[in-house]
N, C-alpha and C positions, 0 to 999 in steps of 0.2 A: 279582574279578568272578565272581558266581555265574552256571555255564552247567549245563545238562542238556541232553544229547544223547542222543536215543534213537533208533535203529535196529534191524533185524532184521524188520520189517513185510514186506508178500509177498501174492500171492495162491493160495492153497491152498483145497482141494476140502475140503468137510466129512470133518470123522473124520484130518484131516491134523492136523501138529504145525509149531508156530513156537515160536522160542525170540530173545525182545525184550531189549535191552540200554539201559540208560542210563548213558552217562558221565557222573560228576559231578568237577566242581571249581568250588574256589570258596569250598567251604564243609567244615567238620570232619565230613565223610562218615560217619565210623564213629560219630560220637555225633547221628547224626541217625533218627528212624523215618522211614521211606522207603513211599511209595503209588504205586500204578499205577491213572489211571483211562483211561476210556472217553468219549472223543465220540462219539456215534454223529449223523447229519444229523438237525434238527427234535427232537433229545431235552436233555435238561439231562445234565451230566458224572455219570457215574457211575462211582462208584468199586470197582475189583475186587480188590483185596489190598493188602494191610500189612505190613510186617516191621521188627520194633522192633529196636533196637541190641542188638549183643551181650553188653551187661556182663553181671554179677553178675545184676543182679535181671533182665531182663528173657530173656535167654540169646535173643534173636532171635526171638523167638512171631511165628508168623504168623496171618494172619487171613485171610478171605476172603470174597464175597459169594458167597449161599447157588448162582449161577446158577453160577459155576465152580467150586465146591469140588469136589476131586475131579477135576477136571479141568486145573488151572492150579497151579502152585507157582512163590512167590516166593522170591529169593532176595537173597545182596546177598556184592560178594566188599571184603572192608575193606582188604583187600592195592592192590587196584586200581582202588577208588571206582570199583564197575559195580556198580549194580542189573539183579537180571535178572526173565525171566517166561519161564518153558516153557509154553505152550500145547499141551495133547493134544487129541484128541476135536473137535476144532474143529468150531462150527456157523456158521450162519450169521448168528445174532445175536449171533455175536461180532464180528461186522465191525464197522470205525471206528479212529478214530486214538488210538492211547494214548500216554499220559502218563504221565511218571514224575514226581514231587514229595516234596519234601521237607515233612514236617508246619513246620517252622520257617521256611522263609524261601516268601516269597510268587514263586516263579521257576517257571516251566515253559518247558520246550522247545519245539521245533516238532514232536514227535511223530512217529507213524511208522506208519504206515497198513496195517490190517491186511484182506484181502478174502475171506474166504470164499463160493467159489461155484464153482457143480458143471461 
């Protein structure tokens, strides 16, 4: 049974740091590329990083949307099927509940809700 549990959400002042986790099991963690999006209320999901598996060819690249680059890094620990997200700089249109996912199987968590405000 595929689950993803994500945790670490909070509510923090702009310019604060969060750092989000998602437990995975279920599914072959270390051969899976791993995403973190964004609900935010009234908006469509959007998505804010990527981190591809560690083989040979892909050595774990990350990616990110232009709004957090610079600010947010993904990560992923293969030891412990936990995806992570450090959060810096935080604003306030980072609020909303994020999600971790896997690109291959159709599973999301109940997320973990993140509030920026002063």
């Amino acid at each position: 049974q595929v689950q993803l549990v994500e945790s670490g959400g909070g509510t923090v002042q702009p310019g604060g740091s969060l750092k989000l986790s998602c437990a995975v099991s279920g599914m072959p963690f270390s051969s899976e590329h791993m995403s973190w999006y964004l609900q935010t209320p009234g908006e469509q999901l959007k998505w804010v990083a990527s981190v591809d598996t560690t083989g040979i060819r892909s050595a774990g690249a990350t990616s990110y949307a232009n709004s957090v680059k610079g600010r947010f890094t993904i990560s992923r620990n293969d030891v412990r099927d936990i995806l992570f997200l450090q959060m810096n700089n935080l604003k306030p249109e980072d609020s909303g509940v994020y999600y971790c996912k896997a690109r291959d199987y159709d599973h999301w968590g109940q997320g973990t809700q993140v509030t920026i405000a002063a």
